[in-house]
MARBA-3410 file (N, C-alpha, C, O; in Angstrom, 1 decimal):
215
0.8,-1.2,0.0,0.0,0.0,0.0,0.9,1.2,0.0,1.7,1.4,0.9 ~ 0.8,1.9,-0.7,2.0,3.4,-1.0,1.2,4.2,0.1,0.0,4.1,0.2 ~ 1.8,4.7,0.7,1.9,6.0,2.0,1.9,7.4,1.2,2.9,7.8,0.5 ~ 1.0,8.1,1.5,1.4,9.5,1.5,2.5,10.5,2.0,2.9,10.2,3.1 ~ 3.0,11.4,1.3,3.8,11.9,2.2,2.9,13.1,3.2,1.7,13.1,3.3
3.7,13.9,3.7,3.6,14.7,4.6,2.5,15.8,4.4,2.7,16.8,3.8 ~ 1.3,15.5,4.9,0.5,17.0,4.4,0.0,17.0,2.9,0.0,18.1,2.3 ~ -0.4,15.7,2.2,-0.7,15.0,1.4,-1.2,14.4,1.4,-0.8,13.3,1.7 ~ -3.0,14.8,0.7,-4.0,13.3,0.7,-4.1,13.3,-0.5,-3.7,14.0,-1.4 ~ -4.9,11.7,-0.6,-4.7,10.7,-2.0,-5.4,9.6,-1.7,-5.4,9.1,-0.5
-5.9,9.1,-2.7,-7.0,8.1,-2.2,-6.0,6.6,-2.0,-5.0,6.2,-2.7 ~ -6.6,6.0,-0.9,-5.8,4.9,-0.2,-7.0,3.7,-0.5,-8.1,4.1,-0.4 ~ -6.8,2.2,-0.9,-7.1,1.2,-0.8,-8.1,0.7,0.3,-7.5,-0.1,0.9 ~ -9.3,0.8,0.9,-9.8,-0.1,2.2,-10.6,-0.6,1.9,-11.6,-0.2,1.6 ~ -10.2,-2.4,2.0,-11.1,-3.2,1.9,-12.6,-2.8,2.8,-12.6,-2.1,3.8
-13.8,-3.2,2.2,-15.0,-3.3,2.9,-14.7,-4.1,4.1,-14.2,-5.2,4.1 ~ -15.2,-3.1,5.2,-15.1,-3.9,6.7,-14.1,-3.6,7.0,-13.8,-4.2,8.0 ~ -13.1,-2.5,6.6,-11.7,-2.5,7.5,-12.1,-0.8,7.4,-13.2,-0.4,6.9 ~ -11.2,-0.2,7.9,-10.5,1.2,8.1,-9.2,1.3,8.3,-8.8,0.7,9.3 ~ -8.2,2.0,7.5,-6.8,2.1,7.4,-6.6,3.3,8.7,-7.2,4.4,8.6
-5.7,2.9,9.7,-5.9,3.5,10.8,-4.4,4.4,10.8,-3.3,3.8,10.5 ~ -4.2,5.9,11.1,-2.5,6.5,11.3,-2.2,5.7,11.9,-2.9,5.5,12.9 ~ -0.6,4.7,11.9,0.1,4.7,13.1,0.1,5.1,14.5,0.6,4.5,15.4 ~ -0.5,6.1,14.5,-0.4,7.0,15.8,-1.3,6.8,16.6,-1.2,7.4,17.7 ~ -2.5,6.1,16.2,-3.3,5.1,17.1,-3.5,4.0,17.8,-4.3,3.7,18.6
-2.5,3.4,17.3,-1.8,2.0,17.5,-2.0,1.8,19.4,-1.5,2.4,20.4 ~ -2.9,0.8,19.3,-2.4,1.1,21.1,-3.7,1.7,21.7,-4.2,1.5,22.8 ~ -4.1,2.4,20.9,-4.6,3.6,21.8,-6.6,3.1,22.4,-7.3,2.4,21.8 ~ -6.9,3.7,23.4,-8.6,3.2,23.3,-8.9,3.1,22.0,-9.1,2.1,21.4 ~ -9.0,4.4,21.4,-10.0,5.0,20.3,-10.0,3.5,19.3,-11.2,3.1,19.0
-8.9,2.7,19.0,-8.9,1.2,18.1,-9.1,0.3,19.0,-9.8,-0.6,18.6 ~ -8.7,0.3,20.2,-9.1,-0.9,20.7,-10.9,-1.2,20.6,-11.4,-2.2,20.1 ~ -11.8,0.0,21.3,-12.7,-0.2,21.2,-13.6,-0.5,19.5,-14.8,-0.9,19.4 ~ -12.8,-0.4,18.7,-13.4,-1.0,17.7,-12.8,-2.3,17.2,-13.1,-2.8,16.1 ~ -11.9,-2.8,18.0,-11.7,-4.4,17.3,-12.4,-5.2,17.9,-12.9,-5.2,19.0
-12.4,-6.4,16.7,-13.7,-7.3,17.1,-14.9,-7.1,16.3,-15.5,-8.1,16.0 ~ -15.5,-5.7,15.9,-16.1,-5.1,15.4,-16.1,-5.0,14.2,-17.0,-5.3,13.5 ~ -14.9,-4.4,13.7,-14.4,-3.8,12.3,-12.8,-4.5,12.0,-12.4,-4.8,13.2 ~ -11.9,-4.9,11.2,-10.7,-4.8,11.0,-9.9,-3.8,10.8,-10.0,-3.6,9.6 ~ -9.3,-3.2,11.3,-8.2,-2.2,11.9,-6.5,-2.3,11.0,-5.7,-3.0,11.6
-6.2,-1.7,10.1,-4.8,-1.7,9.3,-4.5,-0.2,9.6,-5.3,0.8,9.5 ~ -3.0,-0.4,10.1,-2.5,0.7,11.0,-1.4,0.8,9.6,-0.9,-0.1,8.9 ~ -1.5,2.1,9.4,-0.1,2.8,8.3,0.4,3.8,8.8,-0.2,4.3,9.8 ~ 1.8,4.3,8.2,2.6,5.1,8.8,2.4,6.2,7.3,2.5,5.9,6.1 ~ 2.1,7.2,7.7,2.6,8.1,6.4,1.5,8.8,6.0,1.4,9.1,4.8
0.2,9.0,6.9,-1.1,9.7,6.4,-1.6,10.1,7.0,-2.6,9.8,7.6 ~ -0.5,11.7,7.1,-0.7,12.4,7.7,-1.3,13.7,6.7,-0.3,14.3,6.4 ~ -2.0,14.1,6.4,-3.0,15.2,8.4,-4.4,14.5,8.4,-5.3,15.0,9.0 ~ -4.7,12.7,7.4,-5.4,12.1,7.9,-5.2,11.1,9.4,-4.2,10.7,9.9 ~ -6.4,11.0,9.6,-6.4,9.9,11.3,-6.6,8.8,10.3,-5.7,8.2,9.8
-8.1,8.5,10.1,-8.4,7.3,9.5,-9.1,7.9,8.1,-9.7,9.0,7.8 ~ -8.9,6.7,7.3,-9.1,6.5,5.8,-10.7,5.1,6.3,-10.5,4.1,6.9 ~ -11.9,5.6,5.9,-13.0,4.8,5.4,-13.3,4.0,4.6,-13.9,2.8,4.7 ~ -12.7,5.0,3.4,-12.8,3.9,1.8,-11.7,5.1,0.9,-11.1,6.0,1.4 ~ -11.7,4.7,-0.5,-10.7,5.6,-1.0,-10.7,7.0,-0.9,-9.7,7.7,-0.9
-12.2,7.4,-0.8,-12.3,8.4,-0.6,-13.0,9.1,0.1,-13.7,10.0,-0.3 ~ -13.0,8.8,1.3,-13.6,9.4,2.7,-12.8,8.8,3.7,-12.4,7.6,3.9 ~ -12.7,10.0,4.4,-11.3,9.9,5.7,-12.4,10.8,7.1,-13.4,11.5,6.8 ~ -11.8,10.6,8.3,-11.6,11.2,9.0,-10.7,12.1,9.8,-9.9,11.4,10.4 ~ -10.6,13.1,9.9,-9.8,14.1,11.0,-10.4,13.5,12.3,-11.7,13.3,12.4
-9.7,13.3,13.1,-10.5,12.9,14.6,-9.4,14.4,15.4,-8.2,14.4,15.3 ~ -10.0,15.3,15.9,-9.7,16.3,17.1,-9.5,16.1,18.4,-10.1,17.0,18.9 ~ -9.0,15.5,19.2,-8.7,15.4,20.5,-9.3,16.9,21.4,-9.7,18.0,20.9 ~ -9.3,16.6,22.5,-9.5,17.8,23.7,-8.6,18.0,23.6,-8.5,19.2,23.7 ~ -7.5,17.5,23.4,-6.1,18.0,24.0,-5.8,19.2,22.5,-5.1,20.2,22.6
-6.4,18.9,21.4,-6.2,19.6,20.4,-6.9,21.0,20.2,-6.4,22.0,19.7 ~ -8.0,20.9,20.7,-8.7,22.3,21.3,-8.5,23.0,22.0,-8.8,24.1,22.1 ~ -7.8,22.3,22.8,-7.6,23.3,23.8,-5.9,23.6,24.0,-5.4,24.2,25.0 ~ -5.4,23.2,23.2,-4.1,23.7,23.0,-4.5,25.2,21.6,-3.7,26.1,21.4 ~ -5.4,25.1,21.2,-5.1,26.4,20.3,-5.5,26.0,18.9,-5.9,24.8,18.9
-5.5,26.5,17.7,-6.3,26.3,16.5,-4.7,25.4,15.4,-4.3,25.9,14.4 ~ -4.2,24.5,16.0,-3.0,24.2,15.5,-3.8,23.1,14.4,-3.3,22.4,13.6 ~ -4.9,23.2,14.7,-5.6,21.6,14.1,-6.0,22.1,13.0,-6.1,21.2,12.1 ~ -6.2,23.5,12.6,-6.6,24.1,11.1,-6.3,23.3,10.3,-6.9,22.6,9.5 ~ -5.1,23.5,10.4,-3.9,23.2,8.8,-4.0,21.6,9.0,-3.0,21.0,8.6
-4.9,21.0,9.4,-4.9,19.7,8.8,-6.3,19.9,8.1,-6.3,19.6,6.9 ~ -7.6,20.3,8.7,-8.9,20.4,7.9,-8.7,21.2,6.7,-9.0,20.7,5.6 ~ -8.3,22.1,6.8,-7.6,22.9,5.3,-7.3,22.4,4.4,-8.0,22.5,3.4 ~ -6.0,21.6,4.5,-5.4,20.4,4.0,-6.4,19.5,3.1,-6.0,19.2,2.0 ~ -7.4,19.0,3.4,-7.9,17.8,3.7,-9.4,18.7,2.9,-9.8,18.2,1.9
-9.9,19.7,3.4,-10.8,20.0,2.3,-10.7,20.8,0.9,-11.6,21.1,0.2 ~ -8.7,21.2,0.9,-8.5,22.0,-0.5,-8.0,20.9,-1.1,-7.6,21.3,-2.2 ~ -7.8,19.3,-0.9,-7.5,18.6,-1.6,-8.4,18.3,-3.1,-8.0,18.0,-4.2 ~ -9.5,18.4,-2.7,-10.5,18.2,-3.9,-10.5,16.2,-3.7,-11.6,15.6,-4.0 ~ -9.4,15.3,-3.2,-9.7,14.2,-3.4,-10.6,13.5,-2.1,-10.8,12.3,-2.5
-11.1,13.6,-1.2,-11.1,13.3,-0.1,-12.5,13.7,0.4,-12.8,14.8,0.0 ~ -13.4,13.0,1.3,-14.8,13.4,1.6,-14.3,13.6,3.0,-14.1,12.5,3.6 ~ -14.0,14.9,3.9,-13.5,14.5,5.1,-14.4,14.7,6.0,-15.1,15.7,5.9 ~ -14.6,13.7,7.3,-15.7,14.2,7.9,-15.0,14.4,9.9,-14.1,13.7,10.4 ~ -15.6,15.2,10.4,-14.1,15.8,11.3,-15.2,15.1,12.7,-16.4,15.2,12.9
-14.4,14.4,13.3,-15.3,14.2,14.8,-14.4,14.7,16.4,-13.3,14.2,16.7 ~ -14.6,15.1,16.8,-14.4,16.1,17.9,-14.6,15.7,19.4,-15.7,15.2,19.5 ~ -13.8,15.7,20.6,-14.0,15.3,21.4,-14.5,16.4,22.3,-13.8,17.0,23.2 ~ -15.8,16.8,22.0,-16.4,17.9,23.3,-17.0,17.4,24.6,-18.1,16.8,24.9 ~ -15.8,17.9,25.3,-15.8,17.0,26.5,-16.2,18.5,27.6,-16.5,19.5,27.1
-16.1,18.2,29.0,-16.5,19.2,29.8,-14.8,20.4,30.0,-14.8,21.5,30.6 ~ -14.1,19.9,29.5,-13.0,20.6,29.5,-12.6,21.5,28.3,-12.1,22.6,28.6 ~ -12.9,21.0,26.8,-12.8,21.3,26.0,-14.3,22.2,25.5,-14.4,22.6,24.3 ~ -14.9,22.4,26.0,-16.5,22.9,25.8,-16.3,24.2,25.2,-16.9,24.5,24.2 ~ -15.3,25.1,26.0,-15.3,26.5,25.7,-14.3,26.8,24.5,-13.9,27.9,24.1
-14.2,26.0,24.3,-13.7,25.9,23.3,-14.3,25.0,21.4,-14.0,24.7,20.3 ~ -15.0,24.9,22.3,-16.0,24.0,20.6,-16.7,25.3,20.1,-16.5,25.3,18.9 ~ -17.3,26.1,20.3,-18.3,27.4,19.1,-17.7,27.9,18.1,-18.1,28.1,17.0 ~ -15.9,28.2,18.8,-14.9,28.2,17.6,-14.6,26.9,16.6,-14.5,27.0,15.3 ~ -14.6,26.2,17.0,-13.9,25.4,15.9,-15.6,24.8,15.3,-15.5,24.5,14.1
-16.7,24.7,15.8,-17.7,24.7,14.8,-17.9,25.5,14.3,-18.3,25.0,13.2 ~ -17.8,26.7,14.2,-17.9,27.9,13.2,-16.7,27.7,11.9,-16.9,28.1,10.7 ~ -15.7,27.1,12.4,-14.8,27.1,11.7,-14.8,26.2,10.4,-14.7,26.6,9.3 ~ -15.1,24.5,11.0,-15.6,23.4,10.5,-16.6,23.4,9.7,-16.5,22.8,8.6 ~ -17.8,24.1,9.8,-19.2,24.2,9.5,-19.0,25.0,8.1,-19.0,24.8,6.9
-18.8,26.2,9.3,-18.8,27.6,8.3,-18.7,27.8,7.6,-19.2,28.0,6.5 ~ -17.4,27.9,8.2,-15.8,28.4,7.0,-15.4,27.0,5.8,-15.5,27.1,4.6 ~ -15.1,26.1,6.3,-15.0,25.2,5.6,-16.2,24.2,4.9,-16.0,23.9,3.8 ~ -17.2,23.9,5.3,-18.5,23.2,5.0,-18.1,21.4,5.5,-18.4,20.5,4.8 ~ -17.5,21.3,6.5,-17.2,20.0,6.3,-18.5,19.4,7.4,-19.2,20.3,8.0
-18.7,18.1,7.6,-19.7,17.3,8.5,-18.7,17.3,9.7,-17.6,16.7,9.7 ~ -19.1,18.0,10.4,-18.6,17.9,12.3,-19.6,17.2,12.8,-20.8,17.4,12.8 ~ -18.8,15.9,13.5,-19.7,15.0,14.5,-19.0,15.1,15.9,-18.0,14.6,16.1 ~ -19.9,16.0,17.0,-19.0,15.9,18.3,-19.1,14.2,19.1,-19.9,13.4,18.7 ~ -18.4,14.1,20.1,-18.4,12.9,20.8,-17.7,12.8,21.9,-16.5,12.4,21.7
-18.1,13.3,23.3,-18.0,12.9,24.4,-16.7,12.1,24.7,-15.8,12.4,25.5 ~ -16.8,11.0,24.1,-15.7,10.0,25.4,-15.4,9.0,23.5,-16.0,8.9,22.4 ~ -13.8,8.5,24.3,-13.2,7.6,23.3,-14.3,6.6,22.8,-14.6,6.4,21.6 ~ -14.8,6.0,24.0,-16.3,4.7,23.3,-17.2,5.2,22.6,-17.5,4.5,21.6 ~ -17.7,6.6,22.8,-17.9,7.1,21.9,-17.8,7.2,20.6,-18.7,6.9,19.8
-16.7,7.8,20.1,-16.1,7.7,18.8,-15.7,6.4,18.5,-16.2,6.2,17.4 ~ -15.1,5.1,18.9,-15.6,4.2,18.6,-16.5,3.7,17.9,-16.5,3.3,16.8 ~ -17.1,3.7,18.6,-19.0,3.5,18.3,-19.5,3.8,16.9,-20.0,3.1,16.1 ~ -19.1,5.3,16.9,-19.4,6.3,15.9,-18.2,5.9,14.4,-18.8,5.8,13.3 ~ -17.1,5.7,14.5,-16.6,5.3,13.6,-16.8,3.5,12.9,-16.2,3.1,11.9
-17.5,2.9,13.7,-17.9,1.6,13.3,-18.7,1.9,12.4,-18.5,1.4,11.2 ~ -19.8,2.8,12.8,-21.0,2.6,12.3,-20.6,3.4,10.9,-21.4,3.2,10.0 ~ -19.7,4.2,10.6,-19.5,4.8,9.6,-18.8,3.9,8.3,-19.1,4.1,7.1 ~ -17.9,2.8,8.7,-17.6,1.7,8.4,-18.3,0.9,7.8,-18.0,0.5,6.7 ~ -19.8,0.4,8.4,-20.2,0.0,8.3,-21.6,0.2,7.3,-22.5,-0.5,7.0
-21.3,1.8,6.8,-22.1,2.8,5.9,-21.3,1.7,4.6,-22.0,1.0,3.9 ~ -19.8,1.9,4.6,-19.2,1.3,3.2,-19.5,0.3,2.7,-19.3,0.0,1.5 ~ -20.1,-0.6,3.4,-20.7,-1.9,2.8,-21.9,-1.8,1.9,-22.2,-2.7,1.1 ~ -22.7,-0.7,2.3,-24.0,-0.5,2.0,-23.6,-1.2,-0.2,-22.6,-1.6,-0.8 ~ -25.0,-0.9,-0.5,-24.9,-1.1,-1.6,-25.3,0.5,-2.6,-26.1,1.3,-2.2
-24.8,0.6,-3.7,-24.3,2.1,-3.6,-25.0,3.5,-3.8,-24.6,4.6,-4.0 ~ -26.7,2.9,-3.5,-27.7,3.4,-3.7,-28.3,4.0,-2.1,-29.1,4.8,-1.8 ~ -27.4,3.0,-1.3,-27.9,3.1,-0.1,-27.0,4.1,1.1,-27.3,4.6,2.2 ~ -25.3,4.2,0.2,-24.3,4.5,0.9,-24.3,5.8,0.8,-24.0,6.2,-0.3 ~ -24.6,6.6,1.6,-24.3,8.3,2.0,-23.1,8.5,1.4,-23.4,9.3,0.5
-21.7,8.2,1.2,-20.9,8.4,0.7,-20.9,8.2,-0.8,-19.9,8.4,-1.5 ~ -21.8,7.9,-1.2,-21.4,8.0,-3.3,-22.7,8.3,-4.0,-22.9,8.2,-5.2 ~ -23.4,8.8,-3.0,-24.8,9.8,-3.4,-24.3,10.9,-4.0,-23.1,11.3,-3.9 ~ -25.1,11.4,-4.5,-25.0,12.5,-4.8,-25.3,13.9,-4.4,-24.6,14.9,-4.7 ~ -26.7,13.6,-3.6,-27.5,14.3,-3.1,-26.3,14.3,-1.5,-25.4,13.5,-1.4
-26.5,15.3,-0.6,-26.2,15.7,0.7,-26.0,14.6,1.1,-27.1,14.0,0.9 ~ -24.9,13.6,2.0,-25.0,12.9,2.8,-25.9,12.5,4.1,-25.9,13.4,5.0 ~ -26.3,11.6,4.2,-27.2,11.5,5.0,-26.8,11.6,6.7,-27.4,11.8,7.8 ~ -25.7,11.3,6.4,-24.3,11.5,7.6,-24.9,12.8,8.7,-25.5,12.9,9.8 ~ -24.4,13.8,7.3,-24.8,14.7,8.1,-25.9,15.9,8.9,-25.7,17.1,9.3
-27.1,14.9,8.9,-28.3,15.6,8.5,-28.1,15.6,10.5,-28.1,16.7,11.0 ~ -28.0,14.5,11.3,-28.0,14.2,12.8,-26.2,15.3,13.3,-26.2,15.7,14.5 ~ -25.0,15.7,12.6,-24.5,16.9,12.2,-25.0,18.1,12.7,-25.0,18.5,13.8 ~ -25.6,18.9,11.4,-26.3,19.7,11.4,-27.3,20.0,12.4,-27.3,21.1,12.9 ~ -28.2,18.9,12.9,-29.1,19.4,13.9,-28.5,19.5,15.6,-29.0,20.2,16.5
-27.2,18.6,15.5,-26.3,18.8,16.9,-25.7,20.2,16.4,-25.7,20.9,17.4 ~ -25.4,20.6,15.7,-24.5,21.9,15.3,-25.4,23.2,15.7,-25.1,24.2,16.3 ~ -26.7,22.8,15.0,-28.0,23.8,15.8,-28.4,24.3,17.0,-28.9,25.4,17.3 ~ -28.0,23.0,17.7,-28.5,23.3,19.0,-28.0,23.3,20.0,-28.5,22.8,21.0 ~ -26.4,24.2,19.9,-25.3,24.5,20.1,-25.4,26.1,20.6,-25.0,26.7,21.6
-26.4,26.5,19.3,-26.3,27.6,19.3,-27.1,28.2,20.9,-27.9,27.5,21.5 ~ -26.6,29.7,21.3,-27.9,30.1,22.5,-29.3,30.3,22.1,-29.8,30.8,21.2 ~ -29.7,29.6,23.1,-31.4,29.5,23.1,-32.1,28.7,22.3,-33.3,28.7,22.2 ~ -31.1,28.0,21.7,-31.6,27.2,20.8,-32.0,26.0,21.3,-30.7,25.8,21.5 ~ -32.7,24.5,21.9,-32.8,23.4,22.0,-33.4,22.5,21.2,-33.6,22.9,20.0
-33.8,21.2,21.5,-33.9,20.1,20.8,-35.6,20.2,19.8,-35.9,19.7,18.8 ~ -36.5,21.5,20.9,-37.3,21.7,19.8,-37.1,22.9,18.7,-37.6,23.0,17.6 ~ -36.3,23.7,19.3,-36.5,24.7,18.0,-35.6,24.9,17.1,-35.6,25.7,16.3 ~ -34.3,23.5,17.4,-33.7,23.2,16.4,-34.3,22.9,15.0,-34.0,23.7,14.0 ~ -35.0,21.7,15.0,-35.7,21.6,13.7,-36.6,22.4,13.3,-37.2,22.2,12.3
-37.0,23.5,14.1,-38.4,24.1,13.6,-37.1,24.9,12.8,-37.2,24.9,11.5 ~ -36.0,25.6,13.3,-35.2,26.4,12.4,-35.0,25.8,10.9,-35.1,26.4,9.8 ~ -34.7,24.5,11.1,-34.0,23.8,10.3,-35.0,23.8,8.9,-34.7,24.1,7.7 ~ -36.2,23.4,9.3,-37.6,23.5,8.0,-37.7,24.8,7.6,-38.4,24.6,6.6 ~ -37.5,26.0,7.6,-37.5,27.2,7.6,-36.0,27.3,6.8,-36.2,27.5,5.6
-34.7,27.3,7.0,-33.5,27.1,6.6,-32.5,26.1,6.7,-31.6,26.1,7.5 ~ -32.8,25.2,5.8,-32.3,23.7,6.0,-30.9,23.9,5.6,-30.4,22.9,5.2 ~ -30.0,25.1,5.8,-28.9,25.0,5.7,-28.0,25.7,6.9,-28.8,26.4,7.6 ~ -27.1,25.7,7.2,-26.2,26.9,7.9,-25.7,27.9,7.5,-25.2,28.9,8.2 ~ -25.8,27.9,6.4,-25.1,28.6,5.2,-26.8,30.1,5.1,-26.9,31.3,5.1
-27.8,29.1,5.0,-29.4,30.0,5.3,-29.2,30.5,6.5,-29.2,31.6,6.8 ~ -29.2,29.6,7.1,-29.5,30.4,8.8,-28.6,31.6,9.4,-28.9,32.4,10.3 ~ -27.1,31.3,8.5,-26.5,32.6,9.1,-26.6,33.7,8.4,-26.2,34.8,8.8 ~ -27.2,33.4,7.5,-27.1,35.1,6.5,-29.0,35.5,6.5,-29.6,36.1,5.7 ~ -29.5,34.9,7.7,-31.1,35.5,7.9,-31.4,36.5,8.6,-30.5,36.7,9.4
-32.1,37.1,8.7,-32.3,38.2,9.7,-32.7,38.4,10.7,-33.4,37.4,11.0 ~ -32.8,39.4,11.6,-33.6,39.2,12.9,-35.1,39.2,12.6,-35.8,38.8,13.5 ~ -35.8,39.8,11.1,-36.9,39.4,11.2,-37.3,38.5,10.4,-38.6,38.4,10.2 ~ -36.6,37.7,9.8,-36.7,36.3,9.0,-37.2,35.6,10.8,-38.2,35.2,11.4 ~ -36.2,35.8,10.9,-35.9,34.5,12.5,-36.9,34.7,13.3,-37.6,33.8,13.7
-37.0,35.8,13.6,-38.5,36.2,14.4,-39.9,35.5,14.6,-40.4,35.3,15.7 ~ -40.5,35.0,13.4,-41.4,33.9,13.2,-41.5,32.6,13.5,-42.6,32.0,13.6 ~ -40.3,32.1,13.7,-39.8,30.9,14.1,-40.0,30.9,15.6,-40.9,30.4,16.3 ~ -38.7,31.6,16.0,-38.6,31.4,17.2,-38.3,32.6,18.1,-37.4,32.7,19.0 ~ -39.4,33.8,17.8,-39.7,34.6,18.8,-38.4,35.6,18.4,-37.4,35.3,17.7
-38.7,37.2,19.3,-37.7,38.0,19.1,-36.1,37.4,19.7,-35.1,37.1,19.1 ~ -36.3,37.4,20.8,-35.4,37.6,22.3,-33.9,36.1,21.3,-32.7,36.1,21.1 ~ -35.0,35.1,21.2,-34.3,33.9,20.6,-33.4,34.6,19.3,-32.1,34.6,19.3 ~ -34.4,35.2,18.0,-34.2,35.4,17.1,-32.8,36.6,17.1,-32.1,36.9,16.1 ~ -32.6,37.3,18.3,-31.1,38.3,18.4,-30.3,37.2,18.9,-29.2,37.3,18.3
-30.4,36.3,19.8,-28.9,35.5,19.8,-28.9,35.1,18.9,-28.4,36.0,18.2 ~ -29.4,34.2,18.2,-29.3,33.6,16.7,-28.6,34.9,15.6,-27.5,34.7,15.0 ~ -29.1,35.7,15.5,-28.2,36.5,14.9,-26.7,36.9,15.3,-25.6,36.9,14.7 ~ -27.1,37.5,16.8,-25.5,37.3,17.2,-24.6,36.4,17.3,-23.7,36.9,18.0 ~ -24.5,35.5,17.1,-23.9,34.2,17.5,-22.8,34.0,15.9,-21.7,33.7,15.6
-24.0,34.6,15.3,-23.4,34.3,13.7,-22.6,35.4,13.3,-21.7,35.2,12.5 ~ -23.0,36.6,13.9,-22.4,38.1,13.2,-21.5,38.2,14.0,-20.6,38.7,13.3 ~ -21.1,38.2,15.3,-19.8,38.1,16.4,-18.7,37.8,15.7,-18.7,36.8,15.0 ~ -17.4,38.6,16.1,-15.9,38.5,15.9,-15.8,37.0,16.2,-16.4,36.4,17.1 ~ -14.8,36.4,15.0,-14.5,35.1,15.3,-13.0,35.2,15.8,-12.4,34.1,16.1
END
C-alpha cells in the first residue's frame, strides 16, 4: 500500500469492513474499542489524515487535548478539504474541558470550511461512531451516504447537533429552524426578522448574534 507523504492526501485502498488507521493510534482506546467489530490496518505516512473509510472518505479525529491547546488543528482540515480528493468528515471530542472551546472550531468546520462535524464525548464514543460509519461502506451504492449524490445523510443528525449549540436554541427549535433554513449557510445570512417567526424575538437576536460576532 503506498503512503502519503507529509501533508498530502490521496485516495488509499480499504477493503470493505476494515478502516486504514494512522500509526499513531496503534495502542490507543480509540482502536481498541473497535476491534472485534471492524478490522483495523495501522499505516505510517497519512498524515494530516487519522483514519481512511474507503478511497475516498477519511476522518480528521480532534482530541481535547487539540482544542484546547489552540487552532493548530486548522492546517490539517484545510489540508484535507483543499485537496478536492477526499470526503472528510471531522469528529471532535467535546468533552466538559474542551467545551469552551468547541463554538470556535464549529464555526470554523461548519462555516468556514463546510465539512460534517460530529461531536463525541468520550473515546467509546467515537468508537461507536466510527464503526458505524464503516459499516455505511458496505451499503450497496444506492444506499451509501458516501457515493450519493445528493447531501449525505451522515450529516443531517451533524447539522441538527450543530444547531442546538447555538444560545437558546434546544432540541425543539432546532428543527423548527431547520424546515425554515435547511442549511447553515441560510440560517447565518437571515435576519432578525426572517428569524423572528420561528422562534420569537429575544431567541431570534442570539441567533443573529452568534453568527455576526468577531471570530
Amino acid at each position: 500500500m503506498e503512503k502519503n507523504p507529509p501533508d498530502r492526501t490521496g485516495p488509499v485502498h480499504v477493503p470493505f469492513g476494515h478502516i486504514v488507521a494512522n500509526e499513531k493510534w496503534r495502542g490507543s482506546p480509540l482502536t481498541q474499542g473497535m476491534q472485534g467489530k471492524i478490522k483495523v490496518i495501522f499505516e505510517a505516512g497519512l498524515t494530516p489524515v487519522d483514519f481512511y473509510l474507503s478511497s475516498r472518505s477519511c476522518i480528521l479525529y480532534i482530541t481535547e487535548a487539540d482544542l484546547v491547546a489552540g487552532n493548530s488543528y486548522r492546517k490539517r482540515l484545510v489540508v484535507v478539504r483543499n485537496s478536492g480528493n477526499l470526503k472528510g468528515i471531522v469528529v471532535v471530542e467535546k468533552t466538559q474541558m474542551s467545551e469552551q472551546y468547541f463554538p470556535a472550531m464549529q464555526k470554523f468546520t461548519v462555516l468556514n470550511l463546510g465539512m460534517v462535524l460530529l461531536p463525541v464525548a468520550s473515546h467509546m464514543e467515537a468508537s461507536s461512531l466510527i464503526v458505524q460509519l464503516v459499516q455505511e461502506q458496505t451499503k450497496e451504492p444506492s444506499k451509501n451516504p458516501f457515493l450519493r449524490k445528493k447531501p449525505a445523510l451522515i450529516s443531517e443528525p451533524s447539522l441538527l447537533r450543530t444547531v442546538q449549540q447555538i444560545p437558546g436554541i434546544g432540541k425543539i427549535k432546532a428543527p423548527l429552524l431547520l424546515q425554515t433554513f435547511p442549511s447553515i449557510q441560510q440560517l447565518s445570512n437571515a435576519s432578525i426578522q426572517e428569524l423572528e417567526p420561528v422562534v420569537g424575538q429575544a431567541v431570534a437576536q442570539q441567533i443573529h448574534a452568534f453568527f455576526t460576532q468577531s471570530r
